[in-house]
C-alpha positions in Angstrom: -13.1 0.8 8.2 -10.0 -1.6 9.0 -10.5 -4.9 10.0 -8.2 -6.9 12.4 -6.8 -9.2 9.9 -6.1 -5.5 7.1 -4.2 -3.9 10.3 -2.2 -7.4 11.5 -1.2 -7.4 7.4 -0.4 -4.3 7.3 2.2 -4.4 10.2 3.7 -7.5 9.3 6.1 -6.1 7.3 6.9 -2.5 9.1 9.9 -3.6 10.1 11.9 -5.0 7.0 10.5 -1.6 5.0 11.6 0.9 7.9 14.8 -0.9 7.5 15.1 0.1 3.6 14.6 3.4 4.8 16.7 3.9 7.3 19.5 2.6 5.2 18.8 4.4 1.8 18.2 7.7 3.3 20.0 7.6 6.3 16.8 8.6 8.7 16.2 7.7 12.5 14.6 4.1 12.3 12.1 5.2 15.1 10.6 8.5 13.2 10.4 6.3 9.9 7.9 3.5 12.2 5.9 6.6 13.6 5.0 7.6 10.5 4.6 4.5 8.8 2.1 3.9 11.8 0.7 6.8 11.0 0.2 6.7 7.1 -1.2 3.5 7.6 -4.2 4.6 9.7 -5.0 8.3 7.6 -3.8 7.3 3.9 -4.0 3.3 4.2 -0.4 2.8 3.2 0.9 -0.5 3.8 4.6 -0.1 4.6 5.9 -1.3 1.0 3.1 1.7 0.0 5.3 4.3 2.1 8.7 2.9 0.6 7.6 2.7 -2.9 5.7 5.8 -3.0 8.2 7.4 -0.7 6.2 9.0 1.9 8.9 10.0 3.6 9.7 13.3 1.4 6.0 14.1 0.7 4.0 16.3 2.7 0.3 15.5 3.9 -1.3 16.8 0.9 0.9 14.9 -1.4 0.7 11.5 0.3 -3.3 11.6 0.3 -3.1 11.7 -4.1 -1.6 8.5 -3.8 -3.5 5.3 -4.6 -2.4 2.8 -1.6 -3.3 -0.4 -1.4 -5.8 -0.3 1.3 -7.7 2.7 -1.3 -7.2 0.2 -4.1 -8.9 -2.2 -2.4 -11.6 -0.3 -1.4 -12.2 0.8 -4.6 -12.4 -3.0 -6.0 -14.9 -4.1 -3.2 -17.2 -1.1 -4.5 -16.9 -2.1 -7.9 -17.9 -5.6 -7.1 -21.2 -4.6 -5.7 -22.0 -2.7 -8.4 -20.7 -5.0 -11.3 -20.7 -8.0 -9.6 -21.2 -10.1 -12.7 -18.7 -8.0 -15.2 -15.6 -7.6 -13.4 -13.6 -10.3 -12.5 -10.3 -9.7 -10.7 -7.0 -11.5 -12.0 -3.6 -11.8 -9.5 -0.6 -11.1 -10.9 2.9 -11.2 -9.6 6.0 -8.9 -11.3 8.5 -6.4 -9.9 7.4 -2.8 -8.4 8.9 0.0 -9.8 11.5 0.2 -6.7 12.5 -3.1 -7.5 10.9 -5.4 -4.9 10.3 -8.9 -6.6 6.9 -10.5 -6.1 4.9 -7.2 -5.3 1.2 -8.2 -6.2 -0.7 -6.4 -8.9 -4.2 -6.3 -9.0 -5.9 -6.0 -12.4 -9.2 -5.3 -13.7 -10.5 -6.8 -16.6 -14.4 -6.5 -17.7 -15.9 -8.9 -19.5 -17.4 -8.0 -22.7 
């Protein structure tokens, strides 16, 4: 479940993404925040999720493979409580593969 501070975070940015969109593909900006909206609350795609992944051209089915953010996340939390003690989690920052600088990547590494 989303808490208020995941869903402020999440909409924080909804605006400079559905811009990208509009302006690489040409769509209505109002459709592109629906269904940002949208994807955020069924697939937990932030909206730098739905421009990297391109959610735009996927159908339902396609956009639930992915592994967004909010799933990620989600995923490391369970991890924790099981392995508390042999997983730590390390930040680092590089470029997405669409090109945004400072994207955030989250990495695993256990402990031997």
């Amino acid at each position: 479940m989303l808490n208020l501070s995941q869903i402020k975070h999440g909409f924080s940015e909804i605006g400079q993404y559905a811009d990208l969109v509009k302006s690489d593909y040409n769509i209505n900006k109002l459709n592109v925040l629906f269904d940002m909206v949208k994807c955020f609350f069924i697939y937990g795609a932030r909206a730098q999720d739905y421009w990297r992944f391109e959610f735009h051209k996927k159908s339902r089915r396609e956009r639930n493979r992915y592994m967004t953010n909010m799933r990620w996340l989600s995923v490391v939390k369970k991890l924790g409580r099981i392995q508390r003690n042999n997983i730590s989690t390390e930040s680092k920052i590089s470029k997405d593969s669409r090109g945004i600088a400072g994207g955030g990547v989250i990495c695993l590494i256990t402990k031997s």
